[in-house]
C-alpha positions as CSV (number, residue, x, y, z in Angstrom):
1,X,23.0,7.2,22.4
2,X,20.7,9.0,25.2
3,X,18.0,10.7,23.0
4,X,17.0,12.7,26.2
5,X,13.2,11.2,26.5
6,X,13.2,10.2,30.1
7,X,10.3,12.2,31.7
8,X,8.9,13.1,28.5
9,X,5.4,12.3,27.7
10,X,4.2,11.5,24.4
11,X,0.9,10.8,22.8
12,X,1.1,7.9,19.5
13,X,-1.9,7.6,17.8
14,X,-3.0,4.8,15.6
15,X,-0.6,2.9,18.3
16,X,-2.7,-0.4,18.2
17,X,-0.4,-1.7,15.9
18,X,2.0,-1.8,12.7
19,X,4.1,2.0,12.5
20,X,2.5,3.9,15.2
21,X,2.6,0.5,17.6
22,X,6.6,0.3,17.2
23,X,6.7,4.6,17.6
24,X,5.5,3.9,21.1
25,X,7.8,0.7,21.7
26,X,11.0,3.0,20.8
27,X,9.4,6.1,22.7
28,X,9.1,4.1,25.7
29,X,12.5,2.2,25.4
30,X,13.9,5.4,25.4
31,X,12.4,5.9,28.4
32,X,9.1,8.7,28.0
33,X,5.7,7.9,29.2
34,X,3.5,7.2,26.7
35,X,-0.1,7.3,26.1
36,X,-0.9,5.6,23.0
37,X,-4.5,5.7,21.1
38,X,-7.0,4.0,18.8
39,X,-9.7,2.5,18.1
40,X,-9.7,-1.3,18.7
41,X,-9.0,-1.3,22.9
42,X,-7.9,-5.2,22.9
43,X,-5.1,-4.3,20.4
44,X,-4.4,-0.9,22.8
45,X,-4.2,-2.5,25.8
46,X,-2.1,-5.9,24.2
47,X,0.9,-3.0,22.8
48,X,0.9,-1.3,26.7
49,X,1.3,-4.6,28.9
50,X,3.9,-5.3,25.5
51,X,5.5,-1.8,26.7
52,X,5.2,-2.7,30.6
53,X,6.4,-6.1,30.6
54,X,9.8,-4.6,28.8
55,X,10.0,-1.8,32.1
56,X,8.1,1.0,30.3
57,X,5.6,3.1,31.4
58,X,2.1,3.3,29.0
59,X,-1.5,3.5,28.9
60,X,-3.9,3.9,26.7
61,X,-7.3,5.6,25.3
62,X,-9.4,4.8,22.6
63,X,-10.8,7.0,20.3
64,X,-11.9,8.2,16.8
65,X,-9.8,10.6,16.0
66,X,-11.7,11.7,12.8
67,X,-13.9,14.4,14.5
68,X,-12.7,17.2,17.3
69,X,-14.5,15.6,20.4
70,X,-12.2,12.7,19.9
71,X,-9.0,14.4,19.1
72,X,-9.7,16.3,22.5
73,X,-10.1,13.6,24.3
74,X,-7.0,11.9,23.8
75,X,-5.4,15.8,24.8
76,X,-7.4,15.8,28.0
77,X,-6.6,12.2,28.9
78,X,-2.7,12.9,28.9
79,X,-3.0,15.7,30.8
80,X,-5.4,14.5,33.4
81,X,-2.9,11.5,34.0
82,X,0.1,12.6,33.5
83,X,0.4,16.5,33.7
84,X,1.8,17.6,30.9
85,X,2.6,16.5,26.9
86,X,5.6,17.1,25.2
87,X,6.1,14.8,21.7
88,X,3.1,14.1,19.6
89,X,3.2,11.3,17.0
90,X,0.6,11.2,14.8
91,X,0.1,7.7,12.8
92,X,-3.7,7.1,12.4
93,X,-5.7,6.4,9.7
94,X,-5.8,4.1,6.9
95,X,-7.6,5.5,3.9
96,X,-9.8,3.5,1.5
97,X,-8.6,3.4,-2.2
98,X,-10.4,2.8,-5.9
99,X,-10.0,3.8,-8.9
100,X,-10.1,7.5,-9.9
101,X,-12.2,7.3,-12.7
102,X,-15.5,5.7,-10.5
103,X,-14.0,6.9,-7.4
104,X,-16.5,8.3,-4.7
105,X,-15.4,11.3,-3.6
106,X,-16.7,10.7,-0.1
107,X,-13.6,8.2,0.3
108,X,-11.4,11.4,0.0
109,X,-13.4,13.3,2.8
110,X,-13.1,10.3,5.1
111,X,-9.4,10.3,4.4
112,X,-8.8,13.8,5.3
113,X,-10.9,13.4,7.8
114,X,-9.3,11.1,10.1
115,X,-5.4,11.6,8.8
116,X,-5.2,15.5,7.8
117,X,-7.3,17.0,9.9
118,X,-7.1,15.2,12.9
119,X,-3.1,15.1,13.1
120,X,-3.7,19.1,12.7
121,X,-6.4,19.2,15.5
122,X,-4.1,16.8,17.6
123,X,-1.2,19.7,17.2
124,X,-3.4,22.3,17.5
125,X,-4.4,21.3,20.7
126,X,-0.8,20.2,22.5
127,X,1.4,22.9,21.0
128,X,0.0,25.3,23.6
129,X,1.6,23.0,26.2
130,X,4.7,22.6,24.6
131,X,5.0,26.5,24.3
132,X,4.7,26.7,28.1
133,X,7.8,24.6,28.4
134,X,9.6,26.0,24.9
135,X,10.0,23.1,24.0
136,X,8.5,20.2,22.0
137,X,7.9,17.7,19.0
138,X,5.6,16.8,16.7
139,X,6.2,14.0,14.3
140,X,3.9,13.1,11.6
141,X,3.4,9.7,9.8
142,X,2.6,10.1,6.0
143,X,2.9,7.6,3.2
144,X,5.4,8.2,0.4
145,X,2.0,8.5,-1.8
146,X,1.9,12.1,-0.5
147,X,4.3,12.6,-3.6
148,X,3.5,9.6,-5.8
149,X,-0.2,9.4,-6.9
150,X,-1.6,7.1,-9.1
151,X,-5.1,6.1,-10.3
152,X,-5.8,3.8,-7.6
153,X,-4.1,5.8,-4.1
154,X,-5.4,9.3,-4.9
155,X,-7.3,8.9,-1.7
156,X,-3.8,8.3,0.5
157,X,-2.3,10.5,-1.8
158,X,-4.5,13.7,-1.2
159,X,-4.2,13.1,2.8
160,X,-0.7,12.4,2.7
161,X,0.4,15.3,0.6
162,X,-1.9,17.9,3.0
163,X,0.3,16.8,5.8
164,X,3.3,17.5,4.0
165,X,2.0,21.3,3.5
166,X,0.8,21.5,7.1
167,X,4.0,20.1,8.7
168,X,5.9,23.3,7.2
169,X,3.6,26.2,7.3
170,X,2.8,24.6,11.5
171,X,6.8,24.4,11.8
172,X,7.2,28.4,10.5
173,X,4.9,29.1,13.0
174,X,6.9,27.8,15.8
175,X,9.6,27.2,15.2
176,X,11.3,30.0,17.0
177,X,9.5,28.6,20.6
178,X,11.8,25.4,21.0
179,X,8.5,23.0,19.2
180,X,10.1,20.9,16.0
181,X,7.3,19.3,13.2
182,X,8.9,16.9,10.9
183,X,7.4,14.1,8.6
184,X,8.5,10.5,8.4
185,X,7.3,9.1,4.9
186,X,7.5,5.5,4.8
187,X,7.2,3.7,1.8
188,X,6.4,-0.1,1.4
189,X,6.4,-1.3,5.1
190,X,6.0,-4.9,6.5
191,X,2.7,-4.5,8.7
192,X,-0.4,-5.9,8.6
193,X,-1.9,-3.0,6.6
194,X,0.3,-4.0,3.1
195,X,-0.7,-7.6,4.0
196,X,-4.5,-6.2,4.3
197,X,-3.6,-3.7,0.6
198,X,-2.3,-7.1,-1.3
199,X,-4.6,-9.9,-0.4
200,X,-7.2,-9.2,-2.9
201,X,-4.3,-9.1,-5.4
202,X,-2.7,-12.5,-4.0
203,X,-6.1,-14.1,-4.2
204,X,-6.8,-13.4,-8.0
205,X,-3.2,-14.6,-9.0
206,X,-3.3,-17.7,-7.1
207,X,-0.1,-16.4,-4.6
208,X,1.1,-16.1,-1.4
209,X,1.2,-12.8,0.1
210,X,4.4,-12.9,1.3
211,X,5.4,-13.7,-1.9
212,X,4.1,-10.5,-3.4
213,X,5.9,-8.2,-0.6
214,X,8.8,-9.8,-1.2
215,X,9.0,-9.2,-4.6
216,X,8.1,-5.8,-4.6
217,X,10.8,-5.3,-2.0
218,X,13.2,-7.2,-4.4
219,X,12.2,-4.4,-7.0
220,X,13.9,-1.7,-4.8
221,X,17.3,-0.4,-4.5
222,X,16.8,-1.4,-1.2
223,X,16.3,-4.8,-2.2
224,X,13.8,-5.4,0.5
225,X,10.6,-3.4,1.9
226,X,11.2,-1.4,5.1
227,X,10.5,-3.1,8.9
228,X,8.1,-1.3,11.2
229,X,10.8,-0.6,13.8
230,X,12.6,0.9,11.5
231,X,10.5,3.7,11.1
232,X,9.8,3.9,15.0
233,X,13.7,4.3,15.9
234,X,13.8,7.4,12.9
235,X,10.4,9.0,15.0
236,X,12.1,8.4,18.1
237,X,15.1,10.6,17.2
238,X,13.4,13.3,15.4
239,X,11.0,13.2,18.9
240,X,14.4,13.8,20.9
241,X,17.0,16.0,22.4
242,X,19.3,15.0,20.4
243,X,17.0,16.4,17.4
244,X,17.7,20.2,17.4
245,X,17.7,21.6,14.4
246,X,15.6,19.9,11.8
247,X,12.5,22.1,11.2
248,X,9.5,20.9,8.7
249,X,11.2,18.7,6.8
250,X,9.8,15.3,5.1
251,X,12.4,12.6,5.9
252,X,11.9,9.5,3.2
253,X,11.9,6.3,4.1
254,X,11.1,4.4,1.2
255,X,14.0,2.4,0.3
């Protein structure tokens, strides 16, 4: 299927690797120039001559997205280079857990910080492009513990469960100008970042990692946790022309 994304230009952030790495990949199979962002420029530049080397077109800037300056200049970047921006995927940030009963609240302004308010910054700042052309999409990235918090992810949850809110009340508001906003909610995914979530836990039982994923995967209906690309072909459709008439909806992935 042609998803319509050759000479589109889309911005991925938190591209450097796991979710937001494999958005890009499928974004630039698909054909659109992408310009992906982070912090960590080794990983950023390893996922664009990753993109190249397969005949796609990519570059990259690094920034910290959790404050305006940095959201902008990701914005201004895309535009300097390549003219214009029409799909935004926003992916970054990784928030820091505990438990809710010690829990420093700080850890829940970081998380908003850098996933909440920066993916609304980020949309605040490309939708007046998109208007120009009618036409445009935003995709956000947000755990499944938007919707199911417990003692020890209220941190994810909180930031997760914003961008569900924001998603729809951005979407009512333009809707009507050719720009869809959808979520993609993963739930257990096979990156480095459950790896990085359950080696403390490995370690104190004696187990492999692996081992651990895998069983919790087993634990689905699913029977298995969800693959990274997975979740980049869904953002790539929902990104597309062939995507015309889903408006602020949270699409589930979680097996």
């Amino acid at each position: 299927m042609d998803l319509g994304l050759k000479n589109k230009i889309s911005i991925v952030t938190g591209a450097s690797r796991g979710i937001g790495r494999e958005c890009a990949i499928e974004l630039a199979k698909e054909g659109s120039t992408v310009l992906i962002t982070a912090r960590n420029e080794e990983l950023l530049s390893k996922t664009v001559s990753g993109i190249e080397k397969e005949g796609g077109n990519a570059d990259f800037v690094s920034a910290d997205l959790s404050n305006h300056q940095g959201c902008k200049s990701v914005v201004d970047t895309c535009i300097e280079k390549f003219g214009s921006v029409d799909i935004l995927v926003n992916c970054a940030g990784a928030a820091k857990g505990g438990d809710i009963l010690d829990l420093d609240v700080s850890l829940i302004d970081d998380a908003l910080g850098l996933k909440s308010y920066g993916y609304l910054r980020l949309a605040q700042m490309v939708i007046p492009y998109m208007k120009k052309k009618k036409w445009g999409r935003i995709v956000n990235v947000a755990g499944g513990a938007g919707t199911s918090p417990t003692r020890r992810n209220i941190t994810t949850s909180l930031a997760n469960i914003t961008i569900l809110n924001m998603t729809r009340a951005i979407s009512d508001a333009v809707a009507g100008e050719g720009i869809l906003i959808n979520t993609v909610c993963p739930g257990m995914t096979n990156t480095q970042r459950a790896r990085d979530i359950y080696e403390p836990r490995a370690r104190k039982e004696g187990r492999d990692v692996e081992g651990i994923l895998s069983e919790l995967g087993s634990s689905l209906p699913a029977g298995r946790i969800c693959e990274p690309e997975e979740v980049g072909s869904v953002v790539a459709f929902l990104a597309s022309e062939k995507c015309s008439y889903v408006f602020g909806s949270s699409i589930y992935m979680d097996g």
